[in-house]
C-alpha positions in Angstrom: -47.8 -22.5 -4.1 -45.6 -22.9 -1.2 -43.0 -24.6 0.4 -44.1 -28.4 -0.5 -42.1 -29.5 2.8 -44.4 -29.8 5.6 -43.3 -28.7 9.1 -42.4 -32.3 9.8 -40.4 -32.5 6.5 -38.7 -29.5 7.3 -37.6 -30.7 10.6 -36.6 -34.1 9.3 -34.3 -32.0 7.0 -32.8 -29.7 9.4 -32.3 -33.4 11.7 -31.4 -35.4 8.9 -29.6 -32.9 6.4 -31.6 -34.6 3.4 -35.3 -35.2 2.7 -36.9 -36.7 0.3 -40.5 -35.4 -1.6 -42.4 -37.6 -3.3 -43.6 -36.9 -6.6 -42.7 -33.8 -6.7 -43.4 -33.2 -10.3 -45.9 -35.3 -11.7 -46.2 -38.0 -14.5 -46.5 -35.4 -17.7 -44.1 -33.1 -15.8 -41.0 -35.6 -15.6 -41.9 -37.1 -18.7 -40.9 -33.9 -20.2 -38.1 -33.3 -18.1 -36.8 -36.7 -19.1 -37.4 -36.2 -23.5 -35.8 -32.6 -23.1 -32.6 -34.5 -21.1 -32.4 -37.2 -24.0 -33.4 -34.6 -26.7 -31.8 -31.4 -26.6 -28.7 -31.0 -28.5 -27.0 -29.1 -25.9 -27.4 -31.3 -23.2 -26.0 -33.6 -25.7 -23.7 -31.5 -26.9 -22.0 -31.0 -23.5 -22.0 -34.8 -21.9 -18.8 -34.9 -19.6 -17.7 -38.1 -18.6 -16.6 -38.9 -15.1 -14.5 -41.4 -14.5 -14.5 -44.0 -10.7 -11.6 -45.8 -9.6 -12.6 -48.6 -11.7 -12.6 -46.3 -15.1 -16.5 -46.5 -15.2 -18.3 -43.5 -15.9 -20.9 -41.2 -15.1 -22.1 -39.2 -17.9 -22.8 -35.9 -16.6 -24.0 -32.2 -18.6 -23.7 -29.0 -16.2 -25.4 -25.5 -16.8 -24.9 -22.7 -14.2 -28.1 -20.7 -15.2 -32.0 -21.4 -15.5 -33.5 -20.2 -18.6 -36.9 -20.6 -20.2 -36.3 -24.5 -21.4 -38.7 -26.9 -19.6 -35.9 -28.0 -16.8 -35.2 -24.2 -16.8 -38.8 -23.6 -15.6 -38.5 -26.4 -13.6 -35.8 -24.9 -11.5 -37.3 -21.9 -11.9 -41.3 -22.8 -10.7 -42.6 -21.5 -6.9 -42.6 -25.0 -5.8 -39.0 -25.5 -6.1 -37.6 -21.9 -5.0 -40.1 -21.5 -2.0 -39.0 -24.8 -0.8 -35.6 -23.9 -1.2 -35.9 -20.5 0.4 -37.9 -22.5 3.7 -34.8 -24.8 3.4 -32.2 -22.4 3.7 -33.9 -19.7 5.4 -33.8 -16.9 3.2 -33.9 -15.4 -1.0 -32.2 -17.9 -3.1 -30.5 -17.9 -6.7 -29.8 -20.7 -9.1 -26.0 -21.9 -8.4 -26.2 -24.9 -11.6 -28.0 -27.7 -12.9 -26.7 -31.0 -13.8 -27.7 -34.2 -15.8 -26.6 -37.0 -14.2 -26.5 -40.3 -15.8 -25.3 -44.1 -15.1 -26.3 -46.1 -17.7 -27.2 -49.9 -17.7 -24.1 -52.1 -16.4 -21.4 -49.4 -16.7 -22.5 -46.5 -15.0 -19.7 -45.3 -12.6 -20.0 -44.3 -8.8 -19.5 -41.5 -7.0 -17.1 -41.2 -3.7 -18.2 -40.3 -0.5 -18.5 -36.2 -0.4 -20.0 -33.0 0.3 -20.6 -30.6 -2.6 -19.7 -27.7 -0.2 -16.4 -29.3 -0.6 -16.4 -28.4 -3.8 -18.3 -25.1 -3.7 -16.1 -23.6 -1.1 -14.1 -23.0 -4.0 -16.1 -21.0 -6.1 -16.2 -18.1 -3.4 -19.1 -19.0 -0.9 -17.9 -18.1 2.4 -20.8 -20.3 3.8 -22.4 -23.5 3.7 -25.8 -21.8 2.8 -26.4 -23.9 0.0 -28.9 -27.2 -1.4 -29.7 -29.0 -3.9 -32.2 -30.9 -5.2 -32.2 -34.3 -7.4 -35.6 -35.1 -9.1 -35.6 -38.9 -10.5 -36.0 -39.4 -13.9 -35.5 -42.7 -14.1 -36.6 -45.8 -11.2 -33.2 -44.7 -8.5 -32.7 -48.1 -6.4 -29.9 -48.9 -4.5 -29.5 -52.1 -7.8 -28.9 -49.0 -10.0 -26.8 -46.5 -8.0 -29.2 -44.2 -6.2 -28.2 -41.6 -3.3 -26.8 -42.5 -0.3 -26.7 -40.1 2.5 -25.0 -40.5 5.6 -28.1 -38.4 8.4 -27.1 -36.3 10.2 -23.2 -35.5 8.5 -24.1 -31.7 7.4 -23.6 -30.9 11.4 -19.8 -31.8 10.9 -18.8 -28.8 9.4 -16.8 -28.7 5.5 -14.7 -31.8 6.4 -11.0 -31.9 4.1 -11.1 -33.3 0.6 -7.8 -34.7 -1.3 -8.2 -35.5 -4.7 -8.7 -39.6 -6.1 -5.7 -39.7 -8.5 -7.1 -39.7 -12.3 -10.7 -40.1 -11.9 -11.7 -35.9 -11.4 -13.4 -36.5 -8.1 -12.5 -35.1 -5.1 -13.4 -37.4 -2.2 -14.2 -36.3 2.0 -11.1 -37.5 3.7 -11.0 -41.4 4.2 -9.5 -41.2 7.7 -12.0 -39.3 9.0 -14.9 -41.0 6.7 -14.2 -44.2 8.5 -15.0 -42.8 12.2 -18.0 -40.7 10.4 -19.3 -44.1 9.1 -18.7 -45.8 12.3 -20.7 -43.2 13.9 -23.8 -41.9 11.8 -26.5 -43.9 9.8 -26.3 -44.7 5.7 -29.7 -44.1 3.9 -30.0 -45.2 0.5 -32.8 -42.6 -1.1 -34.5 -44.7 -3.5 -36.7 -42.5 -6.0 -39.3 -43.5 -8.0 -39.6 -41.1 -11.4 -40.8 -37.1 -10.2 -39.4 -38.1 -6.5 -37.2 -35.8 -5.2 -34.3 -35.3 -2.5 -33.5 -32.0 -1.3 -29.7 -32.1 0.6 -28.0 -29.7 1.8 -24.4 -28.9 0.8 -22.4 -29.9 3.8 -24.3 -33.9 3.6 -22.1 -36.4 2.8 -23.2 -38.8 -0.2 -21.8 -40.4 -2.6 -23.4 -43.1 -5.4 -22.1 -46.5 -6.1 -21.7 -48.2 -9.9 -25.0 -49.0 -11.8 -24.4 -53.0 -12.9 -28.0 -53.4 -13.2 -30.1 -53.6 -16.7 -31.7 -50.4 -15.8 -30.6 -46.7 -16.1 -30.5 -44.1 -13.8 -31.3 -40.4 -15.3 -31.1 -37.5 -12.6 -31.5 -33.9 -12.9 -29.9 -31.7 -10.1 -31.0 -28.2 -9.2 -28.9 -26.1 -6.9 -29.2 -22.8 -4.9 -27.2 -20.6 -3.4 -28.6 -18.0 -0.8 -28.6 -14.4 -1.9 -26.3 -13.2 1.2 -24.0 -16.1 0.6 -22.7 -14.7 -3.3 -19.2 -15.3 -3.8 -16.7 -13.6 -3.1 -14.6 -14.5 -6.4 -15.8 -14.1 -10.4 -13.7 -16.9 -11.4 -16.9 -18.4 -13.1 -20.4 -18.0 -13.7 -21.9 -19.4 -10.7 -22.1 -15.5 -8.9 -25.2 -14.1 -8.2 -28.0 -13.7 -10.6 -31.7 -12.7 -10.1 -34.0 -15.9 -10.0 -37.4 -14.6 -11.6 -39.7 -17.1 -10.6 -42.1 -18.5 -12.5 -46.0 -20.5 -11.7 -45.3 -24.2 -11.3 -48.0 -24.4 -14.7 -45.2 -22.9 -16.7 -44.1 -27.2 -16.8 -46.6 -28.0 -18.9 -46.9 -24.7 -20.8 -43.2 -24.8 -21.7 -43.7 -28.4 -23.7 -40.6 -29.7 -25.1 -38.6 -26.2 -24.8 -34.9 -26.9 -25.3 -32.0 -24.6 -24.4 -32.1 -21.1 -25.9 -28.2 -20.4 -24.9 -28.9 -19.0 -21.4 -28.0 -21.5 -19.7 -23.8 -21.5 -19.7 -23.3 -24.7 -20.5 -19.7 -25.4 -18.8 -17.3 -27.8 -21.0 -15.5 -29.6 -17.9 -16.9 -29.8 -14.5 -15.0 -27.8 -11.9 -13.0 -29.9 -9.8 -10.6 -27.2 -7.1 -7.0 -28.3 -6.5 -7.6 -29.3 -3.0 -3.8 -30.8 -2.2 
């Protein structure tokens, strides 16, 4: 199929620097996105923890390439590379994939960033980059969904300095408080096979879960083609994406990692002062 962003969507994104699909994968399809997240022994196998200002945590796994598990062919199926192609306006690769997850009452946040922020320092000379967070779980603002501030990807990659002991880098707090003063918070509440696409320059972040409920994401992101870095310092370079049908869901069943994936065993955080 195509993009799943109609011209509207698109234009909302391109205004906004974030829009959100609804149920983007359907009921059988997240249910096995979310049993392959719980199940397979190297997502499992490679939980990070990332530590807030408070010492709470985030419990995170990160894989830089799509293989032929079930959340391989979801990153992998038409409907998600043709909407990221539209998005960014040309060819696309798969950059990573990540598990995100707060659990109930100690789940830690996130601080205020762009992931171009980050990126910049794997090599990509340009901001030609998205992502895309499919709910697993019910993401509220109780349980510590996205927040995106509209309209922040036209600001450019804004400076980063590093949050001492936690391994987050966050945007500048100086210029974050004219930025909030100016532009609009949206809190992107998703219910299970929702999905936000963002692109790489939007500032987000994600505050502590205290609630009784857990909040599972999965994270796909894409590079453009033309935009492959410029360093081999890591596996997040250019690879060909073979797409697949968005049936090969369902056909896949419960297919766990087959070691294609480069699971990384700490998240990249750059030395940004």
């Amino acid at each position: 199929m195509p993009s799943i962003l109609s011209q509207s969507q698109l234009a909302d994104f391109q205004k906004n620097g974030f829009v959100i699909a609804r149920r983007m994968f359907d009921t059988d399809e997240t249910d096995l996105l979310r049993t392959a997240m719980e199940q397979d022994p190297e997502v499992s196998g490679h939980i990070l923890d990332r530590l807030d200002a408070q010492g709470a945590a985030t419990r995170i796994a990160l894989w830089n390439r799509a293989g032929d598990s079930v959340y391989g062919m979801a990153a992998r199926c038409v409907r998600m590379v043709d909407t990221m192609e539209q998005i960014l306006g040309g060819p696309v690769y798969h950059f990573q994939s990540k598990l995100t997850a707060k659990e109930p009452f100690v789940g830690g946040a996130w601080e205020w960033h762009q992931d171009y922020g980050y990126w910049y320092y794997n090599g990509c000379l340009f901001p030609h980059l998205a992502s895309c967070q499919i709910a697993l779980d019910d993401s509220t603002a109780a349980n510590g969904c996205l927040t995106m501030i509209a309209g922040s990807h036209r600001l450019g990659r804004i400076d980063h300095v590093p949050v001492p002991g936690e391994g987050q880098n966050v945007a500048d707090p100086v210029r974050m408080r004219e930025i909030t003063a100016r532009l609009p918070e949206v809190a992107c509440e998703l219910q299970p096979g929702d999905a936000v696409f963002f692109h790489s320059n939007t500032l987000h972040r994600s505050a502590q879960n205290r609630s009784a409920h857990r909040r599972w994401t999965l994270i796909c992101c894409y590079n453009r083609v033309d935009n492959d870095t410029v360093t081999r310092t890591d596996d997040r370079y250019y690879v060909p994406l073979e797409r697949v049908p968005d049936s090969a869901l369902k056909a896949a069943g419960l297919r766990f990692a087959s070691g294609a994936e480069h699971f990384t065993s700490r998240p990249f955080v750059p030395k940004v002062a």
